[in-house]
N, C-alpha and C positions, 0 to 999 in steps of 0.2 A: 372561477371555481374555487371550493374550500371546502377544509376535512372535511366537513357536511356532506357535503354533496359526494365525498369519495365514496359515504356510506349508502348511499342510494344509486349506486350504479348497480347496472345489472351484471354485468363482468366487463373484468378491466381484464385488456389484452396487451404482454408485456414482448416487444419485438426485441429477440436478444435478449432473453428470459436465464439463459445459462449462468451470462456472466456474472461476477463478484456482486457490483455493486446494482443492479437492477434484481437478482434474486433474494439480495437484501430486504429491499424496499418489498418485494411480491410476500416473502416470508412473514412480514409485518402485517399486510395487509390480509395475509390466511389467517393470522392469531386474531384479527377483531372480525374474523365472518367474512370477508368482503370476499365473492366468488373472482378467480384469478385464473386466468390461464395463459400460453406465450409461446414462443418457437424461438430455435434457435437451430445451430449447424451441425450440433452433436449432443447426443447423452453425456451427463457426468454427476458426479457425486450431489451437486446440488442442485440440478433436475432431478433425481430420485429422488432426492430429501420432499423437496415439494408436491411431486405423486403424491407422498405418502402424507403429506400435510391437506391432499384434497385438490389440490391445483391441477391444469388439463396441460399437456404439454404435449407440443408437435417437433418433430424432426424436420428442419427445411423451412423455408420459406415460400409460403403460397397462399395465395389469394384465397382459397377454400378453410385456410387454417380462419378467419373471419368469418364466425361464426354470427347467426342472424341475431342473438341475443347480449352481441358485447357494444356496449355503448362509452367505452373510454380506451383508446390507444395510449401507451407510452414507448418512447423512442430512446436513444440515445443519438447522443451529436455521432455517431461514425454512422447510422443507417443513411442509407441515398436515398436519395427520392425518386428511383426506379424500383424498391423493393416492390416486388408484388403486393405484400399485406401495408402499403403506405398507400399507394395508388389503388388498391379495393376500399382502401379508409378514406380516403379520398372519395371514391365514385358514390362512398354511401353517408356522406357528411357525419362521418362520426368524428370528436374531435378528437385530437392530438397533441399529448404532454409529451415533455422531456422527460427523463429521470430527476435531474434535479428542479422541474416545476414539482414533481410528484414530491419529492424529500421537502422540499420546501413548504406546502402545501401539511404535511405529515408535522414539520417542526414549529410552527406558528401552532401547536398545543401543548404543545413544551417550553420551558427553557432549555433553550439551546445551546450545548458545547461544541463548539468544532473545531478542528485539527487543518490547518492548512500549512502547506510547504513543496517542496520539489519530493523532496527523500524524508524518509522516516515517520511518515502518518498514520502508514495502518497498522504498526507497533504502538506507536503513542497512542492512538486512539484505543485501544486495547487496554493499555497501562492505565489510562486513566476511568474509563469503564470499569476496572476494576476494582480503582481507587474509591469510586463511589457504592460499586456493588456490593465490598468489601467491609462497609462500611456503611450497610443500612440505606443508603437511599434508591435503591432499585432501578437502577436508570433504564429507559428504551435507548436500544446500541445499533446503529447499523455503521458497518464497517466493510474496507473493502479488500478484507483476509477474514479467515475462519480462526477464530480465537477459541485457542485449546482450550481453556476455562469454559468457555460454553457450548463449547464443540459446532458453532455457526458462527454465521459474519454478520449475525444480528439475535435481537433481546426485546423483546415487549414488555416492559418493566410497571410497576401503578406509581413507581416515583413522578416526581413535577420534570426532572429534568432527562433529554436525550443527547446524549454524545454520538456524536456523526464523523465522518472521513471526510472531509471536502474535497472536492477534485478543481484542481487550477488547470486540466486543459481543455476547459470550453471558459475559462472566467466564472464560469456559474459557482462557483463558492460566495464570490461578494452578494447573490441574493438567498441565500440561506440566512434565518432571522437566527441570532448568534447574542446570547447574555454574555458568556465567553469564548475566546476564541485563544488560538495558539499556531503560532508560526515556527514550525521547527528549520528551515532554511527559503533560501529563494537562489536559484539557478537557472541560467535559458533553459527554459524546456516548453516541448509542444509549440514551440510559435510559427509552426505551420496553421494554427487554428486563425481563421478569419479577423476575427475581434484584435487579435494580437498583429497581424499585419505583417510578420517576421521583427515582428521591434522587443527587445527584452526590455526597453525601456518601457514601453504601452503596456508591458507586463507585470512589471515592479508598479506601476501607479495601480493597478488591479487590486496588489497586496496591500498598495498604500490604503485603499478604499473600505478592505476589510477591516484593517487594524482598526479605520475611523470610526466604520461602523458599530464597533461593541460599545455597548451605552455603560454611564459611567457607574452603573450599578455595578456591573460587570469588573472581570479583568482580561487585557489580551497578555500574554504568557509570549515570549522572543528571546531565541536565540541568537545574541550578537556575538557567535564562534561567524556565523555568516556575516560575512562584510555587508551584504546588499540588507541582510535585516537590519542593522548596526547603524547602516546609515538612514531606513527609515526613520527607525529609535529617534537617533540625532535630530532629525527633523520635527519629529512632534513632541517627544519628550515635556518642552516647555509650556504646550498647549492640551497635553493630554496626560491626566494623574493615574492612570490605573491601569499605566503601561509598567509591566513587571517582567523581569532580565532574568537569564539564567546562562550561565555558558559554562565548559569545564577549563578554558585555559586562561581567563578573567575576571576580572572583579565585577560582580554582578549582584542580586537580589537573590536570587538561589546559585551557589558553584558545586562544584563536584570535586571531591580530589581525591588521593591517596585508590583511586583507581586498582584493582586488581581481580585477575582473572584465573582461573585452572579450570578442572576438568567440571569441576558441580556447576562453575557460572561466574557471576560478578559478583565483587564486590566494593563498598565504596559508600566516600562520609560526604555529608552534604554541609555546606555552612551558608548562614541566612546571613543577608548584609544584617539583621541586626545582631549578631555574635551569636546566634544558638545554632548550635552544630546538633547534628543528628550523627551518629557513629556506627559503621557496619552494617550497613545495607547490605541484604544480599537479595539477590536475583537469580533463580535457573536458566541463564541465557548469557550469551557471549555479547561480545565488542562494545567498545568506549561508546562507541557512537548508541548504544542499550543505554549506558549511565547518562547521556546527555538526553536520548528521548525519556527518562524516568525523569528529570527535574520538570517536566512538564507536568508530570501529576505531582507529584511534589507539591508543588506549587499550587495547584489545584485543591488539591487536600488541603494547604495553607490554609487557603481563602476559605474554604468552607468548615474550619477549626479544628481539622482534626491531629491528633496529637502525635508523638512519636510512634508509640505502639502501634497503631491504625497505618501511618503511612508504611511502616515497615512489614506488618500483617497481609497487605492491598500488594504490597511489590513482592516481596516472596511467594507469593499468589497466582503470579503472570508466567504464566510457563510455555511463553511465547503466540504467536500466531503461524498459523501453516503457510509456507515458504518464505517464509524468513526466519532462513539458518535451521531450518529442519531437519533434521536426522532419520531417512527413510528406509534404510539397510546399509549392512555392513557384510562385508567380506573378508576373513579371516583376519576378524580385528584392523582391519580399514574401515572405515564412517564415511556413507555413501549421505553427502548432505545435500540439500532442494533449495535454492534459494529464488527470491521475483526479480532481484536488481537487474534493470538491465538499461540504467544510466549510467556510464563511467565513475563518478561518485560515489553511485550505490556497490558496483563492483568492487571498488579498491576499497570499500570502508570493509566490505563483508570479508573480502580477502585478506584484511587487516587480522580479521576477528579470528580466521581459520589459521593464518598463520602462529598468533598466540596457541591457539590451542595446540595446536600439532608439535608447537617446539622445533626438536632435531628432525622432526618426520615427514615426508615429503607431501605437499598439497597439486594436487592435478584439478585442472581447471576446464569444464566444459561447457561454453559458451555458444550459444544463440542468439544473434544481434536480434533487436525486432523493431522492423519498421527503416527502410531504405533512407527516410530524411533523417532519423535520428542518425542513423550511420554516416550519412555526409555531413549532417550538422556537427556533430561530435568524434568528426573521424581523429583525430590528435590526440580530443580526449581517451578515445575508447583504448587508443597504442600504448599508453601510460596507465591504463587499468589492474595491469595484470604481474606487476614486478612482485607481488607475495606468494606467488605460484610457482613452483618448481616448472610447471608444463599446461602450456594450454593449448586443450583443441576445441577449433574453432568450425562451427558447424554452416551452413547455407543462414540464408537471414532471413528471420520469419517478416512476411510480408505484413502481416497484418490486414490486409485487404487491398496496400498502397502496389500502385503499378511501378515496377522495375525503372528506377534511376539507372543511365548509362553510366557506365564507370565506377558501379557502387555496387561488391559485392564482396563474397566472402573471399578473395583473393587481395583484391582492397585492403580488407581488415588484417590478413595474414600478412600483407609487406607491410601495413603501419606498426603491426606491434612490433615485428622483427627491425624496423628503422627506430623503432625507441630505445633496443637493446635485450630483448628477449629473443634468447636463442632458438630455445626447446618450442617451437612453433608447430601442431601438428593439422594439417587439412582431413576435417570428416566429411566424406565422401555419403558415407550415408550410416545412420543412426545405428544399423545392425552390425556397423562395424567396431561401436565404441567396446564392447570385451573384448576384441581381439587387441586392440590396443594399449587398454589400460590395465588385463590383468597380468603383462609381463613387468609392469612398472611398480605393481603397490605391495605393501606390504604392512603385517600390522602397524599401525598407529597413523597410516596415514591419512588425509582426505582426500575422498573424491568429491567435486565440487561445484555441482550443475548452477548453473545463472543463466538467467531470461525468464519474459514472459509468452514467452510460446508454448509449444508443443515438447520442449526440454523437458519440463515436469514430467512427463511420462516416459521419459527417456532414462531417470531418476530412478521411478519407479523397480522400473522394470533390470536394473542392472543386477542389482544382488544375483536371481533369478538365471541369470543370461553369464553373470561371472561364472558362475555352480555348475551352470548344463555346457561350458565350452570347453 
């Protein structure tokens, strides 16, 4: 199957239609016509979005929602093969894509940009979509955050080239066809996925796979601040020309330095291994770890000529992606902020970022682990996450669909952080309790500071609201 044939279906049916990166992909396919409809477990912002774009959408999962007219399934790797609308797809031989057969399928009409790494992709991929849009070439975007520039997590552009999010935990990023690519870090993660076996090592030879795969027309973009990129680097370096470096604490091809932040955002110079420095970048967005995902478009802009003005135009431009590091209410001058992280990494960098900004002012941290394996795989990591935090409390662990690990739960989490040296440890008992607890604590300037990707976000939401009425 190919584009071609995507345009001759009669309706494609997307299972788990709600999420990020499959509503992407459906949004795409309502801008050229293609009839779309999907089910998923709950209404949200980007089910509406697609109502009103023409798309049919169901609540639930059920064999009826396969309707006599849809002749193309697409899945994602977490559906089972007991969903009712798999097994009705089944009984009536229609076939069945992935998401990233579908992406795939979509980016072989394009040149393709893609973004791979553990942490920092759907900022980057953002950054650098803008670096193009900004700049005249129109790209098609699909991303797996909602980019405040274009208020979706995707763009149908008449440019030649599309920028994507790659996702590394099914390995399906190495079959995305890719002119350029960019590796923002590499960390264990997801190797509960099959293909990976539990080996980080079967994991890193995945990344090794993509870097190889960008033809030398192209360039792949690597940051060696990560030892495990650093040392693929080291390995092909000498067999492959149009691998190009970036890092903020090394000597590289694009660096960053002179680093600074306050209350508007970043700021910060870039210098090229050939001596041309760029001076006073800014950005509406916090943390270092912003200045290291910007040399990725950097770099991108490089390669495709554009000049100081343009790069600096394209970055002052990015006025982030929705939950990361989002700003959703405030209570008497406290900053109720949303964020997705919910890798150890991603935590301590964003807590990094919160504690700059706050300064002398206290940051409260309210955390929802998600996914039981992540929680035993990274229990250590997760205990040492939260030292930028005056207070964290820690909520149940969103399951994510995975059945309950013995000995892995939110009491778990509460003695590892306390065994790494965090005192102020508090147990949520339950969500309606978090104003009772946090509005004797705050006061102006300080953060409140949700992390996860569960059902936190809404927990976010709703606190301004719930401070005010308690």
């Amino acid at each position: 199957m190919n584009f071609q044939d995507l345009k001759t279906q009669s309706k494609i049916h997307f299972i788990g239609l709600g999420g990020i990166g499959m509503s992407a992909l459906a949004f795409i396919l309502r801008e050229l016509k293609i009839p779309v409809q999907g089910s998923d477990l709950t209404e949200n912002y980007l089910t509406q979005k697609l109502r009103d774009k023409g798309a049919v959408y169901f609540v639930g999962h059920k064999a009826e929602n396969i309707s006599d007219d849809v002749s193309l399934i697409v899945e994602t790797s977490i559906i089972k093969s007991s969903n009712p609308e798999i097994i009705e797809a089944q009984k009536r031989n229609i076939p069945i894509i992935t998401r990233a057969n579908l992406l795939a399928m979509i980016m072989r009409e394009f040149k393709g940009i893609t973004i791979a790494g553990t942490h920092g992709k759907t900022s980057t991929t953002g950054m650098v979509s803008l670096m193009l849009e900004i700049n005249g070439l129109d790209p098609t975007v699909v991303n797996g955050g909602i980019i405040h520039y274009f208020n979706s997590n995707s763009k149908v552009g008449k440019g030649e080239y599309l920028v994507a999010e790659s996702d590394e935990s099914d390995a399906s990023f190495v079959n995305l066809p890719s002119f350029i690519g960019a590796v923002t870090n590499i960390e264990a993660e997801h190797l509960e996925f099959s293909g990976y076996g539990g080996s980080f090592e079967k994991q890193k030879s995945y990344f090794e796979q993509y870097i190889n795969q960008i033809p030398n027309e192209g360039i792949c973009v690597l940051c060696i601040d990560s030892p495990e990129v650093e040392k693929i680097y080291d390995k092909l370096k000498s067999q492959k020309k149009n691998l190009v470096t970036y890092s903020i604490n090394k000597d590289a091809d694009f660096r960053a330095k002179n680093i600074s932040m306050d209350i508007s955002g970043l700021t910060f110079d870039v210098v090229f291994k050939s001596g041309r420095e760029i001076k006073n970048i800014k950005m509406p967005i916090y943390g270092k770890h912003n200045a290291s995902n910007a040399l990725v478009a950097i770099a991108i802009g490089d390669f495709f000529g554009f000049n100081e003005e343009q790069i600096k135009k394209a970055l002052v431009a990015f006025n982030g992606v929705r939950r990361r590091f989002t700003k959703v209410g405030e209570y008497q001058g406290a900053a109720i902020i949303d964020d997705y992280g919910h890798h150890p990494t991603e935590i301590s960098t964003t807590l990094k970022a919160a504690r700059q900004v706050a300064l002398k002012h206290k940051v409260i941290c309210v955390f929802q682990a998600h996914k039981y394996s992540r929680v035993r795989d990274l229990l250590k990591e997760f205990g040492q996450a939260f030292f930028d935090c005056d207070c964290v409390i820690v909520s149940d662990i969103y399951s994510a669909g995975q059945e309950a690990i013995a000995g892995i739960n939110q009491d778990t989490l509460i003695a590892e952080i306390k065994k790494s040296g965090h005192q102020n440890v508090i147990k949520l008992n339950s969500e309606k309790d978090l104003a009772a607890i946090i509005k004797p604590q705050i006061s102006a300037g300080d953060i409140v500071f949700f992390t996860g990707a569960g059902t936190v976000t809404y927990w976010a939401a709703a606190l301004a609201d719930q401070l005010k009425n308690s």
